[in-house]
PDB file with one MODEL, atoms N, CA, C and O in Angstrom:
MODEL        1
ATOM      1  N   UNK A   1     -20.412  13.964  10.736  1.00  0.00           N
ATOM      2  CA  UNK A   1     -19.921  12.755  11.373  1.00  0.00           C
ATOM      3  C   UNK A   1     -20.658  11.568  10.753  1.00  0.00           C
ATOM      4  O   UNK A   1     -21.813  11.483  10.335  1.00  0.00           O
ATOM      5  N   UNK A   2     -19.835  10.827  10.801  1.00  0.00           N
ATOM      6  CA  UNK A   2     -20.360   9.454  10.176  1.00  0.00           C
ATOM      7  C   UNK A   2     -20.909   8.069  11.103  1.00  0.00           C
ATOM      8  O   UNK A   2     -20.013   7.418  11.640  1.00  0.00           O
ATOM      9  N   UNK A   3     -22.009   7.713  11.259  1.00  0.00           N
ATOM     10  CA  UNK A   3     -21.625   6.711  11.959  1.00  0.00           C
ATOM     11  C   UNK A   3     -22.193   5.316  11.415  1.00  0.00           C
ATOM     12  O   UNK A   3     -22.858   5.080  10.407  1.00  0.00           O
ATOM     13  N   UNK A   4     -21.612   4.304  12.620  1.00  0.00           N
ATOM     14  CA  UNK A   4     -21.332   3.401  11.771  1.00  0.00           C
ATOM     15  C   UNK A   4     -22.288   2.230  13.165  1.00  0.00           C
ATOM     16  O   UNK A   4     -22.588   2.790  14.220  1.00  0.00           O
ATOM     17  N   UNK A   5     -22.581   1.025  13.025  1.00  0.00           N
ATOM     18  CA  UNK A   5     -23.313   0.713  13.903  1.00  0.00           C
ATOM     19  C   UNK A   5     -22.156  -1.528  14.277  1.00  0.00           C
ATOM     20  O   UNK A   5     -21.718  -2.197  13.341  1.00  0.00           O
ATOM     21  N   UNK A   6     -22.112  -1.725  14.973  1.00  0.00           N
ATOM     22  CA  UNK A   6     -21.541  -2.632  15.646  1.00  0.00           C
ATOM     23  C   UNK A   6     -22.462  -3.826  15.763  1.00  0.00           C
ATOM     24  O   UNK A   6     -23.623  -3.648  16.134  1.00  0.00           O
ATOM     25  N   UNK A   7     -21.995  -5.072  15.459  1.00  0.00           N
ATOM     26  CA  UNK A   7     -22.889  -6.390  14.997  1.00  0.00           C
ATOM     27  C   UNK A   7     -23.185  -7.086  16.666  1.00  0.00           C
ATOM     28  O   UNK A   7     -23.339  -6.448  17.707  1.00  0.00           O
ATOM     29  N   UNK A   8     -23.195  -8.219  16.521  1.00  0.00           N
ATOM     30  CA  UNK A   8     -23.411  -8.968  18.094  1.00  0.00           C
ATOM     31  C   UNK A   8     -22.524  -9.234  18.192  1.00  0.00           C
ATOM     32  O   UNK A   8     -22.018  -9.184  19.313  1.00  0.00           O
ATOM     33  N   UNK A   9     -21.590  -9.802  16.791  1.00  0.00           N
ATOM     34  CA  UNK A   9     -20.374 -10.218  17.145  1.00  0.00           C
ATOM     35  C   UNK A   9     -19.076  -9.580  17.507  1.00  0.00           C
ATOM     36  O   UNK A   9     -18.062 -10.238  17.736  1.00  0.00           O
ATOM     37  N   UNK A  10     -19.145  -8.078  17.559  1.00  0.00           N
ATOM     38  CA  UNK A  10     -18.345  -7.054  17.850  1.00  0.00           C
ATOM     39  C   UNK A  10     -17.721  -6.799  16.689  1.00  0.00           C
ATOM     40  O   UNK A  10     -16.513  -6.614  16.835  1.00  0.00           O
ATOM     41  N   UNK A  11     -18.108  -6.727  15.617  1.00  0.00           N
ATOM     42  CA  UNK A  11     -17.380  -6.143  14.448  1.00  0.00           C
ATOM     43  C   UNK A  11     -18.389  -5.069  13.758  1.00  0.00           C
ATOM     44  O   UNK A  11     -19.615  -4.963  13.746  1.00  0.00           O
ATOM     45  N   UNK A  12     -17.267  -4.282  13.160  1.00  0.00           N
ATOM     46  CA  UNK A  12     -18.200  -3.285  12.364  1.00  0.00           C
ATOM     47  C   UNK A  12     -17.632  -3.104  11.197  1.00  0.00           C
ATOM     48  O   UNK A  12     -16.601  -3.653  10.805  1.00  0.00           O
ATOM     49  N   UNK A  13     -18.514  -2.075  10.432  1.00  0.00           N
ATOM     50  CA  UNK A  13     -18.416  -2.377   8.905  1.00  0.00           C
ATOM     51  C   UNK A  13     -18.196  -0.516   8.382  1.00  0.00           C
ATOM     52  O   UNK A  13     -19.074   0.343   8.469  1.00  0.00           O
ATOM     53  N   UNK A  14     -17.096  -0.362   7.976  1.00  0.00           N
ATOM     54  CA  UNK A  14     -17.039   1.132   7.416  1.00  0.00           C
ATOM     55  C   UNK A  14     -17.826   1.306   6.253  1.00  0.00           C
ATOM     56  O   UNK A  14     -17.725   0.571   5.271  1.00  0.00           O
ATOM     57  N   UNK A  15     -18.519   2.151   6.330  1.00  0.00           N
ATOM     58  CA  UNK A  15     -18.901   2.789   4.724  1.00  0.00           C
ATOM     59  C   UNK A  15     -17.890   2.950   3.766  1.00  0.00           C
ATOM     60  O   UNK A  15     -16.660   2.959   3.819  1.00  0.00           O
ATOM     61  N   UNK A  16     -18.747   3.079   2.853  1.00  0.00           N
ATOM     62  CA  UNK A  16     -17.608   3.649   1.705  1.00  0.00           C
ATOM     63  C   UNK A  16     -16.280   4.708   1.523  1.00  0.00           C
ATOM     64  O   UNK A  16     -15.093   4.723   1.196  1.00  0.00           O
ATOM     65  N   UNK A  17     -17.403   5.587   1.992  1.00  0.00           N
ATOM     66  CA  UNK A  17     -17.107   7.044   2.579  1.00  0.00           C
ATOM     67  C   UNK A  17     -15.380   6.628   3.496  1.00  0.00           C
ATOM     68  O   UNK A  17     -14.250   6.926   3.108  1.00  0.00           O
ATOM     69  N   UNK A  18     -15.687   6.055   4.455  1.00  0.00           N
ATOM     70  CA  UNK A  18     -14.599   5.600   5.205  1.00  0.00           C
ATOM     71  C   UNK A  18     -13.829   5.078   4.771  1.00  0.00           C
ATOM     72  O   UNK A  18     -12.676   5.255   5.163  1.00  0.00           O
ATOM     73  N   UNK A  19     -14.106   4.267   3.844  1.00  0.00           N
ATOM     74  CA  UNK A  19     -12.909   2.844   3.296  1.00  0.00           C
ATOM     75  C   UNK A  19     -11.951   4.388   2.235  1.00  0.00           C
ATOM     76  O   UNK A  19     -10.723   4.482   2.259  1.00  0.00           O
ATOM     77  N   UNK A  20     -12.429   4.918   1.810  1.00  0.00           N
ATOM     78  CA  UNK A  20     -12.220   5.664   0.713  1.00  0.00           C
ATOM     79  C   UNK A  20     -11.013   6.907   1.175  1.00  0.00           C
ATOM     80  O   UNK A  20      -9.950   7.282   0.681  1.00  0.00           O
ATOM     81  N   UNK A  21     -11.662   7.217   2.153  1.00  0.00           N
ATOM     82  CA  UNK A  21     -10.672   8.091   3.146  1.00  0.00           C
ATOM     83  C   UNK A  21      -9.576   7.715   3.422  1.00  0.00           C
ATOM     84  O   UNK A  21      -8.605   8.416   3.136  1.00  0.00           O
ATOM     85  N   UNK A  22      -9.450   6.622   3.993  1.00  0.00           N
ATOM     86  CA  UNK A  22      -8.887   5.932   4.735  1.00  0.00           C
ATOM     87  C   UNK A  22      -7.185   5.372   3.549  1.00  0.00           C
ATOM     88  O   UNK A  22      -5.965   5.331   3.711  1.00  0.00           O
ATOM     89  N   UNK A  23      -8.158   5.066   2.468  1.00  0.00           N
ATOM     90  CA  UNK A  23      -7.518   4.335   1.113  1.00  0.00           C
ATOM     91  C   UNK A  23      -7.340   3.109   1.368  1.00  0.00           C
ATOM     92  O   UNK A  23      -6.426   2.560   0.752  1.00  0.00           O
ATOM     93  N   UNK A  24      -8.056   2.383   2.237  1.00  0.00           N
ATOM     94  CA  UNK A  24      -7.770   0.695   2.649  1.00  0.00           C
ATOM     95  C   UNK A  24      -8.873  -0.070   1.689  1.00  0.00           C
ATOM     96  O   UNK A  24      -9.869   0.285   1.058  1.00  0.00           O
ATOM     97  N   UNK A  25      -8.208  -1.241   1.899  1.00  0.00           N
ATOM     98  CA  UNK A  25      -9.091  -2.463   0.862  1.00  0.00           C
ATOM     99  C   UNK A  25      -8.776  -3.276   1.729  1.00  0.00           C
ATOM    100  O   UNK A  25      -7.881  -3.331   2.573  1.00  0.00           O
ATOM    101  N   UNK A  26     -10.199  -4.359   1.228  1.00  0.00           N
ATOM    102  CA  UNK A  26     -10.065  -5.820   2.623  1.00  0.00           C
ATOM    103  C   UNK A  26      -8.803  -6.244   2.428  1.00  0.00           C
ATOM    104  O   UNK A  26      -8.167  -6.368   1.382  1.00  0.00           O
ATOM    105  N   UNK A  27      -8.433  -6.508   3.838  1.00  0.00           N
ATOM    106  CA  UNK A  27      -6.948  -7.358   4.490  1.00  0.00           C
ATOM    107  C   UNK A  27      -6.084  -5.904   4.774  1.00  0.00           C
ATOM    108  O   UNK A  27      -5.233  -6.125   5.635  1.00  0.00           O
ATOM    109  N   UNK A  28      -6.054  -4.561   4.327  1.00  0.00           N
ATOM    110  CA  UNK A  28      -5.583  -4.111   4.877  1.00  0.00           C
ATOM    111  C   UNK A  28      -5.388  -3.371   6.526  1.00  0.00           C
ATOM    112  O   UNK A  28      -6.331  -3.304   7.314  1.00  0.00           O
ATOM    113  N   UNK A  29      -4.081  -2.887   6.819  1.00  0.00           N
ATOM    114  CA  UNK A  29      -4.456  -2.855   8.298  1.00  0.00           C
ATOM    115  C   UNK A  29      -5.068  -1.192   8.556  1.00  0.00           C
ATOM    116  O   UNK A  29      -4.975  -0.085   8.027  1.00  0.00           O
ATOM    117  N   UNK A  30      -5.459  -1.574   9.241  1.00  0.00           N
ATOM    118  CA  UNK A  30      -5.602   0.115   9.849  1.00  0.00           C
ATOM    119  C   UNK A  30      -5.506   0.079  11.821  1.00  0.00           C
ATOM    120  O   UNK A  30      -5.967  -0.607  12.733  1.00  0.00           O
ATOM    121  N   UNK A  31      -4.746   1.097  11.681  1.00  0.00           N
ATOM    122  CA  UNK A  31      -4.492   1.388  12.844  1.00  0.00           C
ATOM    123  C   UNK A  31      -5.145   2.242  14.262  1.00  0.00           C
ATOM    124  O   UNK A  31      -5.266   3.451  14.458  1.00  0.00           O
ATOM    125  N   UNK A  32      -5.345   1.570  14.752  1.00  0.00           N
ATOM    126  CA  UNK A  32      -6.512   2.228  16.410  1.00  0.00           C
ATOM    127  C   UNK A  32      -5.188   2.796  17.462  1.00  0.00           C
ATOM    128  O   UNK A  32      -4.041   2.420  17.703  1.00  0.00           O
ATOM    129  N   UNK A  33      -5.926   3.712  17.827  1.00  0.00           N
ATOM    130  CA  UNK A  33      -5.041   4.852  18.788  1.00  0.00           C
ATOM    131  C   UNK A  33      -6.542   5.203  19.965  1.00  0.00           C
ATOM    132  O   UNK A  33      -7.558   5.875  19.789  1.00  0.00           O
ATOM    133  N   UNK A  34      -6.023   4.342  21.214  1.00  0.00           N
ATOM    134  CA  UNK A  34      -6.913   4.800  22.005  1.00  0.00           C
ATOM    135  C   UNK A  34      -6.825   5.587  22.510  1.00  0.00           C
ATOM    136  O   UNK A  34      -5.713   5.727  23.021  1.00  0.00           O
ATOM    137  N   UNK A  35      -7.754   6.586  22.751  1.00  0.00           N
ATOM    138  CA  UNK A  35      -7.916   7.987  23.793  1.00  0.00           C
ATOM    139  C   UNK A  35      -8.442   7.990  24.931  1.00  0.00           C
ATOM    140  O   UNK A  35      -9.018   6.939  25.211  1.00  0.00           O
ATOM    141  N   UNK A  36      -8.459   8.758  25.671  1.00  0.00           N
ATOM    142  CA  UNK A  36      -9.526   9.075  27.274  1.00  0.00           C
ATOM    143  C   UNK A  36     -10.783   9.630  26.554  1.00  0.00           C
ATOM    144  O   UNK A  36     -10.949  10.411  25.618  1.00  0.00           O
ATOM    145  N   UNK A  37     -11.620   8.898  27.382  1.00  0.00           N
ATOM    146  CA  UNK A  37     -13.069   9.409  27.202  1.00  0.00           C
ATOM    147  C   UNK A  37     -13.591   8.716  25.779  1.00  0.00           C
ATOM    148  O   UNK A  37     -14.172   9.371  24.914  1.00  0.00           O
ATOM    149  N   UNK A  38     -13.353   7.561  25.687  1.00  0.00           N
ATOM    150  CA  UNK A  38     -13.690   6.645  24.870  1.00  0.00           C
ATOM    151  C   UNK A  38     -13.567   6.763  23.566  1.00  0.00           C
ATOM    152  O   UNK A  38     -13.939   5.854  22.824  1.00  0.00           O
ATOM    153  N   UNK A  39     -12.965   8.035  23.046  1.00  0.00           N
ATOM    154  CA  UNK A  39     -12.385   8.286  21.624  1.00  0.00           C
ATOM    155  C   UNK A  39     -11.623   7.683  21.430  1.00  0.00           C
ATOM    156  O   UNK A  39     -10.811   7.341  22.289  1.00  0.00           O
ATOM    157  N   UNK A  40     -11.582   7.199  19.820  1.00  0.00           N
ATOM    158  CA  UNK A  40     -10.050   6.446  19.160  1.00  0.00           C
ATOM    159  C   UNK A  40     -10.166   7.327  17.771  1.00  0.00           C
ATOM    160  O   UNK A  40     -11.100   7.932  17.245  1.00  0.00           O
ATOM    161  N   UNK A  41      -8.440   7.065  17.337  1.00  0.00           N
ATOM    162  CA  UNK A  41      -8.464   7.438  16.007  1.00  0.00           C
ATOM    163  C   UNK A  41      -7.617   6.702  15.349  1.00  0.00           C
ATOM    164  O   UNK A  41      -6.441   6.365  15.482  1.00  0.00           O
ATOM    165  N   UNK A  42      -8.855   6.444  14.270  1.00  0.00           N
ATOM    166  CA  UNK A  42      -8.268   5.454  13.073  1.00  0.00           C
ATOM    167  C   UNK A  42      -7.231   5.949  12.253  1.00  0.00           C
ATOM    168  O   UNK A  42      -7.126   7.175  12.296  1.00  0.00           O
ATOM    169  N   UNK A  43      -6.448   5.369  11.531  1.00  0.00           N
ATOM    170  CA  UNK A  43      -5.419   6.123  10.818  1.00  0.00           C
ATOM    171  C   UNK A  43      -4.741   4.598   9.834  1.00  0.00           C
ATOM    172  O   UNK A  43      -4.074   3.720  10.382  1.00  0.00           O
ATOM    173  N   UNK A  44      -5.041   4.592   8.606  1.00  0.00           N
ATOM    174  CA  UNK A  44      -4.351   3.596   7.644  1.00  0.00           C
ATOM    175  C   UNK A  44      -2.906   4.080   7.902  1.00  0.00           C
ATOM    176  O   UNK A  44      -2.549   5.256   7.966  1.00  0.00           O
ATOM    177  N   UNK A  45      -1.920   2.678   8.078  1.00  0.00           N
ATOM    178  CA  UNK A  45      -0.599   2.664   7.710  1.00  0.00           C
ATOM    179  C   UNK A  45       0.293   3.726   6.272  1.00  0.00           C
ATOM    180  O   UNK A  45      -0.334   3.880   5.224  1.00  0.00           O
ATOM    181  N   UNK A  46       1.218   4.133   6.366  1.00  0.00           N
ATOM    182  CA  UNK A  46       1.641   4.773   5.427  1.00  0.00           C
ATOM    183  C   UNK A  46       2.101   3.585   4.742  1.00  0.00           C
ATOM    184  O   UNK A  46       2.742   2.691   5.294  1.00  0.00           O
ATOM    185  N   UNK A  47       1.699   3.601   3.312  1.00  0.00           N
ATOM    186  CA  UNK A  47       1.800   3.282   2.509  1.00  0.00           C
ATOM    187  C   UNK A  47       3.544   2.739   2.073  1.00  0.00           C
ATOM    188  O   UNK A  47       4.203   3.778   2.027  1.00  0.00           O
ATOM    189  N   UNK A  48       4.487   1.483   1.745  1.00  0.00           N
ATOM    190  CA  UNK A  48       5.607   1.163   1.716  1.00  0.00           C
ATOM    191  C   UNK A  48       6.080   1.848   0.222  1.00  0.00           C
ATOM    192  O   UNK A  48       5.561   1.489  -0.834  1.00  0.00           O
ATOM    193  N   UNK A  49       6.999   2.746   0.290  1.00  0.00           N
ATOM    194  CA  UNK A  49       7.552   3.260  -1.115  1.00  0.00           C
ATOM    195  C   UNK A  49       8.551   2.584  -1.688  1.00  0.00           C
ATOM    196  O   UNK A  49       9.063   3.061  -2.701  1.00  0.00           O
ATOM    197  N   UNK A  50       8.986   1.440  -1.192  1.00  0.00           N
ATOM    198  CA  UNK A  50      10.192   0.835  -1.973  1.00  0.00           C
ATOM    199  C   UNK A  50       9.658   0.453  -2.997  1.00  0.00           C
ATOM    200  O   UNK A  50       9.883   1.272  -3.889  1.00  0.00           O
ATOM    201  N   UNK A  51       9.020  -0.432  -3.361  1.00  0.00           N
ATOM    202  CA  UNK A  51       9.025  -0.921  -4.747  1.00  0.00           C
ATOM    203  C   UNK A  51       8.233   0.242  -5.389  1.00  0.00           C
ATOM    204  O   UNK A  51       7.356  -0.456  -5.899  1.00  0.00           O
ATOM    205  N   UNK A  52       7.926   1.402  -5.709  1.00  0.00           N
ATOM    206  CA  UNK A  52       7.918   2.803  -6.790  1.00  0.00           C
ATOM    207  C   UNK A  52       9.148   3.159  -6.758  1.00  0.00           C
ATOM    208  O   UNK A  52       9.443   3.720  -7.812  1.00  0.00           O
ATOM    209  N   UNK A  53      10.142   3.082  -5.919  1.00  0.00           N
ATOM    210  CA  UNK A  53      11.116   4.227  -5.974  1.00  0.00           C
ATOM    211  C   UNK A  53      11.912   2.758  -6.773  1.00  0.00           C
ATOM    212  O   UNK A  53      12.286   3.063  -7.906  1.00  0.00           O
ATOM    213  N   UNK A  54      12.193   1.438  -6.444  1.00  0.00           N
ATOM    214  CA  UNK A  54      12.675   0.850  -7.089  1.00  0.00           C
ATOM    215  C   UNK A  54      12.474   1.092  -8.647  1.00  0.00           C
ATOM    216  O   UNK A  54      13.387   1.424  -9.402  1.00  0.00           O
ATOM    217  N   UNK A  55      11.180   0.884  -9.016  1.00  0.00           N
ATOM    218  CA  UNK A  55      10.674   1.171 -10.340  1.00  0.00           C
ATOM    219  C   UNK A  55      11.275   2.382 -10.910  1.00  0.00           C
ATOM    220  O   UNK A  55      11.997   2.144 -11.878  1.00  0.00           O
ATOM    221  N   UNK A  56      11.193   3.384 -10.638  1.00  0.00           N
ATOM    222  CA  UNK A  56      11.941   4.267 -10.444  1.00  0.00           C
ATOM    223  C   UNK A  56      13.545   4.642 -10.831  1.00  0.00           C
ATOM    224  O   UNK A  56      13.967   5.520 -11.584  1.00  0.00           O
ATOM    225  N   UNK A  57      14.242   3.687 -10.063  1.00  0.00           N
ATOM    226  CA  UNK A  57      15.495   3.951 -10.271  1.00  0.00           C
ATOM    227  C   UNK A  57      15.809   2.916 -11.542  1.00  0.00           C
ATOM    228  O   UNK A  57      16.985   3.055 -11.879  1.00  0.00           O
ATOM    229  N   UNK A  58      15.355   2.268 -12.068  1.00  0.00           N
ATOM    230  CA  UNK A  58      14.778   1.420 -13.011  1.00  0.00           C
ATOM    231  C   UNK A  58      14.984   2.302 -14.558  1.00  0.00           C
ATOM    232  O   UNK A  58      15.575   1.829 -15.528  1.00  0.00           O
ATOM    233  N   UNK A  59      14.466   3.415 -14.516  1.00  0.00           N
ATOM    234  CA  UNK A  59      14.160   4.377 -15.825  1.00  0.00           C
ATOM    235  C   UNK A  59      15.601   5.193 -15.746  1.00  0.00           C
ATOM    236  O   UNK A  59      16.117   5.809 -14.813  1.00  0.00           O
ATOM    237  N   UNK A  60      16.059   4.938 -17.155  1.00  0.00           N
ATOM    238  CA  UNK A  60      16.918   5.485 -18.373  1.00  0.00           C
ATOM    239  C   UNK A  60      16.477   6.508 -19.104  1.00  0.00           C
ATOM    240  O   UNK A  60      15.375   6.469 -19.652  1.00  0.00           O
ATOM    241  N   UNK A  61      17.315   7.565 -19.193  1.00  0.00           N
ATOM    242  CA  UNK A  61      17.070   8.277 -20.496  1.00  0.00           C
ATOM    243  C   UNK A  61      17.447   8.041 -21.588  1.00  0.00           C
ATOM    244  O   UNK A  61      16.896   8.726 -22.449  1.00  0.00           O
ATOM    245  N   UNK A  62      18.347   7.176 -22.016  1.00  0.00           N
ATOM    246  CA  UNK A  62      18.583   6.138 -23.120  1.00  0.00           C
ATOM    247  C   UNK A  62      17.360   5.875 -23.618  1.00  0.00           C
ATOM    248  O   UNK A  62      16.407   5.544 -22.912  1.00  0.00           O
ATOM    249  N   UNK A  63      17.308   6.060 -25.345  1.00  0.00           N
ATOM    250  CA  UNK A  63      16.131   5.328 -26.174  1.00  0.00           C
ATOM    251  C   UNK A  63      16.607   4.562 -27.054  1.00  0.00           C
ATOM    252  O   UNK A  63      16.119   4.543 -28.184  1.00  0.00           O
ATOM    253  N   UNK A  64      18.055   3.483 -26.569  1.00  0.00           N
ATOM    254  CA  UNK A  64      18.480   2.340 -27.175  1.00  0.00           C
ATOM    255  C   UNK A  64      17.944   1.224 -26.408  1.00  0.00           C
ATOM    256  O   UNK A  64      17.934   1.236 -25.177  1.00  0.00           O
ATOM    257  N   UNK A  65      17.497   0.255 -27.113  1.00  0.00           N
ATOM    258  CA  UNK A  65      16.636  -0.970 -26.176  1.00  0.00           C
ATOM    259  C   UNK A  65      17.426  -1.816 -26.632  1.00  0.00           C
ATOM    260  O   UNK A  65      17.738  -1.778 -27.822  1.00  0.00           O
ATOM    261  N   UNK A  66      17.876  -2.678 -25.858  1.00  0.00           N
ATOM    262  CA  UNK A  66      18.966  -4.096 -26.095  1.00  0.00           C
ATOM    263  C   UNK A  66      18.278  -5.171 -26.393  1.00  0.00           C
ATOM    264  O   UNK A  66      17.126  -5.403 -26.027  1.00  0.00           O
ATOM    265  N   UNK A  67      18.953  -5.843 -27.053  1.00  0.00           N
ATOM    266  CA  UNK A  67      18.086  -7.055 -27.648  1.00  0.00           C
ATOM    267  C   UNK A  67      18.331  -8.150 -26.905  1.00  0.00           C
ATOM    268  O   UNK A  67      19.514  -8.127 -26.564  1.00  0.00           O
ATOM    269  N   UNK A  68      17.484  -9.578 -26.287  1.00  0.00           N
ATOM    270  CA  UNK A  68      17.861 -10.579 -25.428  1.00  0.00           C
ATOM    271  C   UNK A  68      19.122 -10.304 -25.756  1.00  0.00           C
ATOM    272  O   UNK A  68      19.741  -9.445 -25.128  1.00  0.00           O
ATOM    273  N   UNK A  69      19.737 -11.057 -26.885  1.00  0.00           N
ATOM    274  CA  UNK A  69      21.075 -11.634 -26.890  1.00  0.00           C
ATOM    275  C   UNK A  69      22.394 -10.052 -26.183  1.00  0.00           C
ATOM    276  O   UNK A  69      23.554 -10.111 -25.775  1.00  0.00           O
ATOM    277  N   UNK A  70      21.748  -9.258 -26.299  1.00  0.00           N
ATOM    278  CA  UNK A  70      22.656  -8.225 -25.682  1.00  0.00           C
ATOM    279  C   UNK A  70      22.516  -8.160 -23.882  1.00  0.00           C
ATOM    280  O   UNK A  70      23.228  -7.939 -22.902  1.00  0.00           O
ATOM    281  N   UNK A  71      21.089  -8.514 -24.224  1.00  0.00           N
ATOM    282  CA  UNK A  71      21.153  -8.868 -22.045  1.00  0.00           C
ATOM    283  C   UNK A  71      21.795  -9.844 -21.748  1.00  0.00           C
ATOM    284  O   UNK A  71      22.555  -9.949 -20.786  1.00  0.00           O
ATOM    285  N   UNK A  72      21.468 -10.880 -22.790  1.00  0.00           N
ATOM    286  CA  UNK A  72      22.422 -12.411 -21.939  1.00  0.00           C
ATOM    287  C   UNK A  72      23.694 -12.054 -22.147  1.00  0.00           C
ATOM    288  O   UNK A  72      24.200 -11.915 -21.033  1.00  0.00           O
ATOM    289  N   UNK A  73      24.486 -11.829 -22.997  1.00  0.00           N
ATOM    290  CA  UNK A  73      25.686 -11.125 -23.011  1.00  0.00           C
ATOM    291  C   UNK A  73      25.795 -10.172 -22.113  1.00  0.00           C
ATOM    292  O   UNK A  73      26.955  -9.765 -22.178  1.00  0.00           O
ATOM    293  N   UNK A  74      25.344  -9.731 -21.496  1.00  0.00           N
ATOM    294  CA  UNK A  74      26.138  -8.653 -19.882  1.00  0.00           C
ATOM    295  C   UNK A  74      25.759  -9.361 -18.663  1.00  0.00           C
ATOM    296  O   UNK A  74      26.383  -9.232 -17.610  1.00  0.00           O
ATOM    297  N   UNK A  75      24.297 -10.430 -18.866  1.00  0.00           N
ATOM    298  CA  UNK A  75      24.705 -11.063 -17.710  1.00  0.00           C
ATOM    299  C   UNK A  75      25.807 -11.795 -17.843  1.00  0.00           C
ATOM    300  O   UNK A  75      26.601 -11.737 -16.904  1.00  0.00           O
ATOM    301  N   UNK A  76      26.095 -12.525 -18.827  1.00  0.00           N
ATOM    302  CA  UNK A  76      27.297 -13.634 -18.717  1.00  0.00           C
ATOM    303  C   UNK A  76      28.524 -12.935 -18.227  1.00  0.00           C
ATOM    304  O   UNK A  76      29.310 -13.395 -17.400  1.00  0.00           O
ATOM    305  N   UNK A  77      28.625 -11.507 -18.960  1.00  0.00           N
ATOM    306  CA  UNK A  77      29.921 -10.840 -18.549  1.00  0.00           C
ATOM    307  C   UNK A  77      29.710 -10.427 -17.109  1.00  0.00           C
ATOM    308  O   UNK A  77      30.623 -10.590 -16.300  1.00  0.00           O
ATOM    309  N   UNK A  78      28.642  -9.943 -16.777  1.00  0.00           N
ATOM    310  CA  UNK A  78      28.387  -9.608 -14.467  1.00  0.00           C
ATOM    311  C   UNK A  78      28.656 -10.675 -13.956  1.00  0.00           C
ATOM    312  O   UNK A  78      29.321 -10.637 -12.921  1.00  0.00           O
ATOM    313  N   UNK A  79      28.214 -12.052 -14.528  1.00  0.00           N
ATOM    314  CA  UNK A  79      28.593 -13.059 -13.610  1.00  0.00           C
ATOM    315  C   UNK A  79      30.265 -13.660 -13.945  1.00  0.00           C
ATOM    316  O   UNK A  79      30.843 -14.285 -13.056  1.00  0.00           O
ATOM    317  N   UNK A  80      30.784 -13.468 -14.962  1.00  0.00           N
ATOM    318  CA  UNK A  80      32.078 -13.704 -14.738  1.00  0.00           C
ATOM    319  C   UNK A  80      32.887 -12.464 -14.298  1.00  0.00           C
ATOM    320  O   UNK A  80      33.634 -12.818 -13.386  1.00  0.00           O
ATOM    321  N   UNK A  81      32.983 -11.631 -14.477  1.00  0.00           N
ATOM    322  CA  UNK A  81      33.389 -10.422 -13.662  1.00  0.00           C
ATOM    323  C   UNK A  81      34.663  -9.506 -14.777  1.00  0.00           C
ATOM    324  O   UNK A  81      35.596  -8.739 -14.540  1.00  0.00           O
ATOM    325  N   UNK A  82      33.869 -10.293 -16.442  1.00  0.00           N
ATOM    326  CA  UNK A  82      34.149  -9.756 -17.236  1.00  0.00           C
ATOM    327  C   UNK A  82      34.189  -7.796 -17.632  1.00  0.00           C
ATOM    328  O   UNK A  82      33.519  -6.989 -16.987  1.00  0.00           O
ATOM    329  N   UNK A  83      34.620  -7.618 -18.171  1.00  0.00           N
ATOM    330  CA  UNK A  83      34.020  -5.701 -19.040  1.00  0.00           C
ATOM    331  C   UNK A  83      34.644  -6.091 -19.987  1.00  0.00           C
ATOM    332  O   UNK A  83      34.736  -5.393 -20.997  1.00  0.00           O
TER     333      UNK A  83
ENDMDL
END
C-alpha cells in the first residue's frame, strides 16, 4: 500500500508510482467513487478513441501519393459535385 499524506490546505500529492498507474498527467481528471467506511476508489477516465480510430480510417493501402495539384483538383471536383 502506498500512502500518501494531505497538506493544510486539503490537497494531496500522488507519487509517481500513482500518477503512473493511473496514466494521468497534470489537468487530467481522475475519478473518486465513495465507499462506506471511508474507502474511495480512484479510477482515471477511459481514455477518448476517436481521434486514433479517425487516424486510422485515414490509412490506404495504395502506395500512389497525389501531388497538391491532384488534391486541389478533387477538392474542386467534391465541392462542385463534379466525377
Amino acid at each position: 500500500m502506498t500512502a500518501v499524506t494531505m497538506t493544510s490546505r486539503g490537497q494531496v500529492t500522488f507519487k509517481k508510482e500513482i500518477r503512473d498507474h493511473l496514466d494521468v498527467k497534470p489537468g487530467h481528471p481522475i475519478e473518486v467513487d465513495l465507499l462506506p467506511g471511508g474507502r474511495v476508489i480512484l479510477k482515471a477516465p477511459a481514455k477518448p478513441q476517436a481521434s486514433l480510430d479517425f487516424f486510422g480510417a485515414m490509412k490506404h493501402k495504395s502506395k500512389k501519393v497525389a501531388t497538391i495539384e491532384e488534391m486541389n483538383e478533387a477538392i474542386i471536383k467534391g465541392w462542385s459535385k463534379q466525377k
